[in-house]
PyMOL Python script that loads the backbone (N, CA, C, O; Angstrom):
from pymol import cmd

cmd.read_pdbstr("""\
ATOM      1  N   UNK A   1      -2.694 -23.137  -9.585  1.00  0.00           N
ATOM      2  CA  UNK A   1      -2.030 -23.861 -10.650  1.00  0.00           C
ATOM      3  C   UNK A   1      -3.033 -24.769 -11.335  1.00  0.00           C
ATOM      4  O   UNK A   1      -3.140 -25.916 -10.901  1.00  0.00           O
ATOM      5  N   UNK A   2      -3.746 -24.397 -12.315  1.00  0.00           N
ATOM      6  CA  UNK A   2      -5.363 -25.031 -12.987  1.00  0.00           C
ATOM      7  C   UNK A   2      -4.090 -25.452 -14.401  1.00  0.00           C
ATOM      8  O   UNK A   2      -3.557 -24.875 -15.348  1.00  0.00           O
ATOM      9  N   UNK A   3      -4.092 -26.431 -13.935  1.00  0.00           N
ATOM     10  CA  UNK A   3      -3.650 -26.991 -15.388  1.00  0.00           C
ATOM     11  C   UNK A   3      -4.855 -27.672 -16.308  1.00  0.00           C
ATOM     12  O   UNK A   3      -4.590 -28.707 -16.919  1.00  0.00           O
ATOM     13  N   UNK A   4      -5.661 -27.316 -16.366  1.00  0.00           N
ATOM     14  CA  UNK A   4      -7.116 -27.421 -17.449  1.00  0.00           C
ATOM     15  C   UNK A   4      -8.378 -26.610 -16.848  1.00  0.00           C
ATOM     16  O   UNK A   4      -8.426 -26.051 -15.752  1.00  0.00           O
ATOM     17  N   UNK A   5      -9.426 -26.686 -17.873  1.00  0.00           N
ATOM     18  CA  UNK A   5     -10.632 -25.691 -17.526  1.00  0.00           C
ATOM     19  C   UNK A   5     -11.360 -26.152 -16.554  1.00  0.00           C
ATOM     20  O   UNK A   5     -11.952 -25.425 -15.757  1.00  0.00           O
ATOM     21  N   UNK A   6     -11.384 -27.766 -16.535  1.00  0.00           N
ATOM     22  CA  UNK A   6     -12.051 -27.707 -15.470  1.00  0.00           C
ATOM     23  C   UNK A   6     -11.078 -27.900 -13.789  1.00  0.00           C
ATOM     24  O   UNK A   6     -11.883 -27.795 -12.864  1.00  0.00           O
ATOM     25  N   UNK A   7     -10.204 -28.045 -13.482  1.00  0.00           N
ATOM     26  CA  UNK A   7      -9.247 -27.988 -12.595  1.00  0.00           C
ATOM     27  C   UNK A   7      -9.621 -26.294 -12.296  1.00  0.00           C
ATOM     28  O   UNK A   7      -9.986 -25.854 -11.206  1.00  0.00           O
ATOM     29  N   UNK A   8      -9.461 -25.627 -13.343  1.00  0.00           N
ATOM     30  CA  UNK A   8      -9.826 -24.009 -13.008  1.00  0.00           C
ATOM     31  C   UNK A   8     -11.422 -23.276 -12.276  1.00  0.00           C
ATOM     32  O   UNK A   8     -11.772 -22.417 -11.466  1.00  0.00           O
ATOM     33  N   UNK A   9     -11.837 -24.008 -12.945  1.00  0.00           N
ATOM     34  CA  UNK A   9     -13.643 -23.987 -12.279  1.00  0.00           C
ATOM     35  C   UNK A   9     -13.832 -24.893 -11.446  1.00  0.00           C
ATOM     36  O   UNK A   9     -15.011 -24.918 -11.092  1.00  0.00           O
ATOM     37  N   UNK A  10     -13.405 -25.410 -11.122  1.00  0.00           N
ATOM     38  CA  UNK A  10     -13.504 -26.193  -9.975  1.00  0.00           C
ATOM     39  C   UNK A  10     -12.608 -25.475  -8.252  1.00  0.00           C
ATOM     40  O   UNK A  10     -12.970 -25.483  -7.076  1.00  0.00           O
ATOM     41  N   UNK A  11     -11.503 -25.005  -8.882  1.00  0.00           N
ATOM     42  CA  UNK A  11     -10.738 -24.105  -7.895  1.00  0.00           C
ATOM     43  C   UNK A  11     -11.599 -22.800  -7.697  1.00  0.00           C
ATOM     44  O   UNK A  11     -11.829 -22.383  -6.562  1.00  0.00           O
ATOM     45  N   UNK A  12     -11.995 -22.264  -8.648  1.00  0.00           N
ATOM     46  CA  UNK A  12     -12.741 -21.155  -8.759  1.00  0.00           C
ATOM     47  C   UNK A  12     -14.177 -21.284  -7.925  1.00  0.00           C
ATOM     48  O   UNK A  12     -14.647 -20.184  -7.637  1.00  0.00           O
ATOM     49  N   UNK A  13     -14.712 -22.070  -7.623  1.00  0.00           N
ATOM     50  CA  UNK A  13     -16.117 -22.579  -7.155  1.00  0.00           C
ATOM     51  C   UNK A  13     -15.484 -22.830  -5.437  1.00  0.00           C
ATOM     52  O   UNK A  13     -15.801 -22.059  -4.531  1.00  0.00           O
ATOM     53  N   UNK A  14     -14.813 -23.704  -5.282  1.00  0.00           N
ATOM     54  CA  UNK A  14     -13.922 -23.963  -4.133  1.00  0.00           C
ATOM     55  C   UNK A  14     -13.507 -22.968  -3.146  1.00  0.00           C
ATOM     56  O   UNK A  14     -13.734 -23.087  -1.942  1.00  0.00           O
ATOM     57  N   UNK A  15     -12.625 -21.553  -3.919  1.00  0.00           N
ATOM     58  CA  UNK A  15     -12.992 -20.677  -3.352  1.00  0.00           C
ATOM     59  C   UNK A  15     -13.491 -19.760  -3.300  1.00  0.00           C
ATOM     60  O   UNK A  15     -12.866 -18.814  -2.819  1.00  0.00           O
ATOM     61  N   UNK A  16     -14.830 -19.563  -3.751  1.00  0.00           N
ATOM     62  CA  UNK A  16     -16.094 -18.967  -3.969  1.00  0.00           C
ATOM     63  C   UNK A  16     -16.725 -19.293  -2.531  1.00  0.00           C
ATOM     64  O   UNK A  16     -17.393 -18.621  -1.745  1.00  0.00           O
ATOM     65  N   UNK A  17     -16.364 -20.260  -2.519  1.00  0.00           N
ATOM     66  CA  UNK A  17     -17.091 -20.899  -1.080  1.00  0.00           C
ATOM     67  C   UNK A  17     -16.530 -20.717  -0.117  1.00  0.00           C
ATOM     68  O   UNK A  17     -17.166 -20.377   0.880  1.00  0.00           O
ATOM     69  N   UNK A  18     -15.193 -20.873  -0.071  1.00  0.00           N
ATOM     70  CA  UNK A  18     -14.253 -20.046   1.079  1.00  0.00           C
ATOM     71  C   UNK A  18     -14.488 -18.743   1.599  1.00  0.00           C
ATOM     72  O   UNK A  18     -14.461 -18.339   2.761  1.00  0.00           O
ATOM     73  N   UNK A  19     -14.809 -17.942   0.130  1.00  0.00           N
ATOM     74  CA  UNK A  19     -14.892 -16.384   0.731  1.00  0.00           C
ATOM     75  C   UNK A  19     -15.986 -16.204   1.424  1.00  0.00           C
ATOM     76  O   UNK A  19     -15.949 -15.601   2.496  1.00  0.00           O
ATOM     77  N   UNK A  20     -17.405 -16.823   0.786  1.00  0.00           N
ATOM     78  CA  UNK A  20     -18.480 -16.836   1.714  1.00  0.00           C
ATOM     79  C   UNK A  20     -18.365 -16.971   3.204  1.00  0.00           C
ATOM     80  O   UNK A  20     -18.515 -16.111   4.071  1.00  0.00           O
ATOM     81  N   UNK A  21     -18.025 -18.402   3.320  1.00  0.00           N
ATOM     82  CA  UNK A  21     -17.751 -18.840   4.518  1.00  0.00           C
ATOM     83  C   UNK A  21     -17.053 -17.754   5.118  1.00  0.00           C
ATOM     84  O   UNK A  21     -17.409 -17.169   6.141  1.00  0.00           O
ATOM     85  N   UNK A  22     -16.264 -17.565   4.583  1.00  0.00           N
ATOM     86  CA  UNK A  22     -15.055 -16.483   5.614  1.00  0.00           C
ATOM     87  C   UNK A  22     -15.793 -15.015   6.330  1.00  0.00           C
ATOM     88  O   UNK A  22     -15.529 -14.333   7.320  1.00  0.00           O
ATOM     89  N   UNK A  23     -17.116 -14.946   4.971  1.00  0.00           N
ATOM     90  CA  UNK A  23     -17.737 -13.457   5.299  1.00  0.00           C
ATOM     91  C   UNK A  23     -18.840 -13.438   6.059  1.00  0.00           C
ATOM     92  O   UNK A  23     -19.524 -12.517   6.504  1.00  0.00           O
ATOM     93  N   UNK A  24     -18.907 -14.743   6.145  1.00  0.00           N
ATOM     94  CA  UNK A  24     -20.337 -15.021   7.063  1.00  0.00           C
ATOM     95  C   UNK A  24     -19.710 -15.584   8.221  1.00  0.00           C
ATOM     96  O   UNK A  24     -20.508 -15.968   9.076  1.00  0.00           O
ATOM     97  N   UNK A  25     -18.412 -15.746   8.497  1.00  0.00           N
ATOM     98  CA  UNK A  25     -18.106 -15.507   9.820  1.00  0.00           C
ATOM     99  C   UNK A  25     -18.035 -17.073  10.240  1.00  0.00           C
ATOM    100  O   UNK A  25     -17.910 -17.182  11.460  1.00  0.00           O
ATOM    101  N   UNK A  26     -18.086 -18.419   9.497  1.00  0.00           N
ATOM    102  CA  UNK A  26     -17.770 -19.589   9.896  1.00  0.00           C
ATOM    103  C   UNK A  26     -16.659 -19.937   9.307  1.00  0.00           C
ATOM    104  O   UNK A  26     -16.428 -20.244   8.138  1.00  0.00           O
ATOM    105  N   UNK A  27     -15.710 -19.829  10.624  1.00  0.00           N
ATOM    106  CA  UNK A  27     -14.494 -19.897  10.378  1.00  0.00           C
ATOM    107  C   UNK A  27     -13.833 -20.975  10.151  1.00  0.00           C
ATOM    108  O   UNK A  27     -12.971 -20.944   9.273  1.00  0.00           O
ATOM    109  N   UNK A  28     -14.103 -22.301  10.958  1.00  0.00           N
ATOM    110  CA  UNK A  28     -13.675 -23.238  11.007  1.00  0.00           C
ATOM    111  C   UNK A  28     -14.303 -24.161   9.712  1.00  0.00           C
ATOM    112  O   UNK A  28     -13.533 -25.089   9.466  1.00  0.00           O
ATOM    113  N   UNK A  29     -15.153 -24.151   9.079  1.00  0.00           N
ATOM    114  CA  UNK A  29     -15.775 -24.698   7.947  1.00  0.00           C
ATOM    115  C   UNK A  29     -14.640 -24.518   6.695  1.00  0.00           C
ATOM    116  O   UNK A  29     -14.135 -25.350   5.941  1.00  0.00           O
ATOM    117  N   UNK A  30     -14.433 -22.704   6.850  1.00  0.00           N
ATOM    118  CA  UNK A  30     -13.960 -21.990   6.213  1.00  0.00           C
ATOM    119  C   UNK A  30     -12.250 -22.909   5.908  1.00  0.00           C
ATOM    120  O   UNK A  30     -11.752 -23.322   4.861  1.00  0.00           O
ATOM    121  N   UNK A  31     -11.614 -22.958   7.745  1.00  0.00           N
ATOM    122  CA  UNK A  31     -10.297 -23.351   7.545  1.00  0.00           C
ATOM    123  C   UNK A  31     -10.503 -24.930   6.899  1.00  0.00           C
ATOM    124  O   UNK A  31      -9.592 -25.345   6.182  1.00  0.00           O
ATOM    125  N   UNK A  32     -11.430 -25.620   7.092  1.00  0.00           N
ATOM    126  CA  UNK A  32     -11.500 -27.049   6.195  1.00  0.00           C
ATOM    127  C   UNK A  32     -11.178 -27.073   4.964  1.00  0.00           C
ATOM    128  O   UNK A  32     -10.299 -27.757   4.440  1.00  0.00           O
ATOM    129  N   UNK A  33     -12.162 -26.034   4.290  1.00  0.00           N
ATOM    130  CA  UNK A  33     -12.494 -26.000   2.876  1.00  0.00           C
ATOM    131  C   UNK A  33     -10.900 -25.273   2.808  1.00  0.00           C
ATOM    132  O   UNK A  33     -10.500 -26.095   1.983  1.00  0.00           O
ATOM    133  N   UNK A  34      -9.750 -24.432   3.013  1.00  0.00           N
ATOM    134  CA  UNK A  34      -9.134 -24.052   2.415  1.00  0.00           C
ATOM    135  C   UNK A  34      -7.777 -24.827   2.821  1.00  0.00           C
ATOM    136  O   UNK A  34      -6.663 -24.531   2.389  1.00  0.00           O
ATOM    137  N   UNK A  35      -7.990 -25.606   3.496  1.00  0.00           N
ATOM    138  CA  UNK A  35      -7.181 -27.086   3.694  1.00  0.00           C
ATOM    139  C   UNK A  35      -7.536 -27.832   2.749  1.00  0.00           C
ATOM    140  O   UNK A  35      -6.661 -27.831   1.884  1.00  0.00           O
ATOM    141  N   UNK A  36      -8.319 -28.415   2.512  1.00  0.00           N
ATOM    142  CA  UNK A  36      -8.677 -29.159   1.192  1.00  0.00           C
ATOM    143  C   UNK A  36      -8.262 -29.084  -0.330  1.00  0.00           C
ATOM    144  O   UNK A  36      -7.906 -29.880  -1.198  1.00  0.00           O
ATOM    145  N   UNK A  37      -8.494 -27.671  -0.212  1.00  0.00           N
ATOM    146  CA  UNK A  37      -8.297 -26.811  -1.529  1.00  0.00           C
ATOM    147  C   UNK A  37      -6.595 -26.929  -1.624  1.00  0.00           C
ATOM    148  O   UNK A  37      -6.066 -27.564  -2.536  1.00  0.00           O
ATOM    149  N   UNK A  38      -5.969 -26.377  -0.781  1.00  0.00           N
ATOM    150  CA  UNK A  38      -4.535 -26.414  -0.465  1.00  0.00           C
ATOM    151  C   UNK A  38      -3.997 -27.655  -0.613  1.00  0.00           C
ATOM    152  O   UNK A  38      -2.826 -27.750  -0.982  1.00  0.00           O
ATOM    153  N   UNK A  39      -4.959 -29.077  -0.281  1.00  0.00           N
ATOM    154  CA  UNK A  39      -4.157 -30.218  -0.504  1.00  0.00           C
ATOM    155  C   UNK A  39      -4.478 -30.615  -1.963  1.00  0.00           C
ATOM    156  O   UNK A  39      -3.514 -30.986  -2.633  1.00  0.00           O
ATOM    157  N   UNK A  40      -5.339 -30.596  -2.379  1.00  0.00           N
ATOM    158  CA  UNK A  40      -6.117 -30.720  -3.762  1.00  0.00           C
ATOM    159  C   UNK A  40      -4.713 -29.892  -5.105  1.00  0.00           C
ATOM    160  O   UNK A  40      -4.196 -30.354  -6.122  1.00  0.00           O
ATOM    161  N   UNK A  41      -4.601 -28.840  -4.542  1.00  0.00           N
ATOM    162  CA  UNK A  41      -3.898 -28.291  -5.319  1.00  0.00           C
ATOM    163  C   UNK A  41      -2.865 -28.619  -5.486  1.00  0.00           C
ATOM    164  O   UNK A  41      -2.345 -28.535  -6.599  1.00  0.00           O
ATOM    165  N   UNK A  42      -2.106 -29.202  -4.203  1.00  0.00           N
ATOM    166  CA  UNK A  42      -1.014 -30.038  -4.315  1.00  0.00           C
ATOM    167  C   UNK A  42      -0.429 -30.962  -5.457  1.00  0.00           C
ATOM    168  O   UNK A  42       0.390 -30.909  -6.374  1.00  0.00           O
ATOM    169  N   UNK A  43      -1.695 -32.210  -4.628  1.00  0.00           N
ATOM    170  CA  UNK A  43      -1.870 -32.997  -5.504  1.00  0.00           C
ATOM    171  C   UNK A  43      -1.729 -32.432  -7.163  1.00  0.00           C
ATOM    172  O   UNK A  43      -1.115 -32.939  -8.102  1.00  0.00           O
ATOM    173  N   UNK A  44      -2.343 -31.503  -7.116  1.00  0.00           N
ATOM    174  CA  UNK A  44      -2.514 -31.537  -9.145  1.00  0.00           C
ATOM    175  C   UNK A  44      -0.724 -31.108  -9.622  1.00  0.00           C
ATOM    176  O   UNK A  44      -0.172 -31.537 -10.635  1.00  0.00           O
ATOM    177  N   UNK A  45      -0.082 -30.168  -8.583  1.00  0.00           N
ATOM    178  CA  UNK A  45       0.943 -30.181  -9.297  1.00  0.00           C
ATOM    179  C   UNK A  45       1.744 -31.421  -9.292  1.00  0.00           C
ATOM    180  O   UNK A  45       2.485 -31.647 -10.249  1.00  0.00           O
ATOM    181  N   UNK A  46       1.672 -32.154  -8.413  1.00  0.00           N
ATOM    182  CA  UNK A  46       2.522 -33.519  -7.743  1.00  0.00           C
ATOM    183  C   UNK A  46       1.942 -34.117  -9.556  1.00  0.00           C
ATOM    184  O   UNK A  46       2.874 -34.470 -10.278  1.00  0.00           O
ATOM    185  N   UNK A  47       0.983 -34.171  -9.970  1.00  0.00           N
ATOM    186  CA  UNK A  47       0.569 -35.032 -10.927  1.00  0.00           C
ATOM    187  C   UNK A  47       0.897 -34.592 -12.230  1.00  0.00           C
ATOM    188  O   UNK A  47       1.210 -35.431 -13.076  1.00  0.00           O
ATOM    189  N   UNK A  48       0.858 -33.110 -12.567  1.00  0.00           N
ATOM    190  CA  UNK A  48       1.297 -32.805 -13.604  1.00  0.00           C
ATOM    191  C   UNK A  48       2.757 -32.772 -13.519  1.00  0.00           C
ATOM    192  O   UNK A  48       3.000 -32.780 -14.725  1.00  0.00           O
ATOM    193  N   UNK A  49       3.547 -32.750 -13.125  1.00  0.00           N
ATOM    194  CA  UNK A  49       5.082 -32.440 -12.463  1.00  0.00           C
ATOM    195  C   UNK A  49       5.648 -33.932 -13.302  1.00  0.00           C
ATOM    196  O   UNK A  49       6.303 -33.959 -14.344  1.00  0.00           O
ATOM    197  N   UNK A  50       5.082 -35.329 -12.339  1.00  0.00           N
ATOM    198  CA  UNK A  50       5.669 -36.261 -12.266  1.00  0.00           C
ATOM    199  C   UNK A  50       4.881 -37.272 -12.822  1.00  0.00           C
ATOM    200  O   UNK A  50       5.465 -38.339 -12.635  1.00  0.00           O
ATOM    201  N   UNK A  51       3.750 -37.448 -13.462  1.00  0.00           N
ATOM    202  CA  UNK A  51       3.095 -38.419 -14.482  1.00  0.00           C
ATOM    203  C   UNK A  51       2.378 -37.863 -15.674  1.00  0.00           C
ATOM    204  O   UNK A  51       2.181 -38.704 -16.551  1.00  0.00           O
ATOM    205  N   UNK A  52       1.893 -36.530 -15.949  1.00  0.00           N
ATOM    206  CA  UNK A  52       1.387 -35.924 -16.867  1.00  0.00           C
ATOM    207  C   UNK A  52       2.804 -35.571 -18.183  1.00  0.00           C
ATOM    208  O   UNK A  52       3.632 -34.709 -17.888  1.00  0.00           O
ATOM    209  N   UNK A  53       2.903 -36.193 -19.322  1.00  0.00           N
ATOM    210  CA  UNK A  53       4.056 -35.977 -20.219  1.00  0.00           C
ATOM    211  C   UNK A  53       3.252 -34.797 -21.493  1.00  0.00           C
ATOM    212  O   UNK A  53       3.912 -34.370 -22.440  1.00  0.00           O
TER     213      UNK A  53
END
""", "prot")
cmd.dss("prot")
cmd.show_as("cartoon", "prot")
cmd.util.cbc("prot")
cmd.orient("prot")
């Protein structure tokens, strides 16, 4: 949910890095970064939802 370009390249880079991680077999780095990402993303809808008009 990239509600702007950079929210989008920034998700896009985020998990760019996930897949690496995931393919090179560090898993637990891997589950950080896509915890992060997952809360991050949250957040942006929580913000566009309920203070972005």
């Amino acid at each position: 949910m990239a509600s702007s370009k950079f929210s989008a390249i920034f998700f896009f880079i985020l998990y760019s890095v996930l897949l690496f991680l995931v393919l090179t077999m560090h898993n637990m780095a891997a589950m950080i970064i896509m915890g992060i990402g997952m809360f991050l993303e949250g957040c942006e809808g929580l913000y566009c939802n309920f203070f972005k008009h």
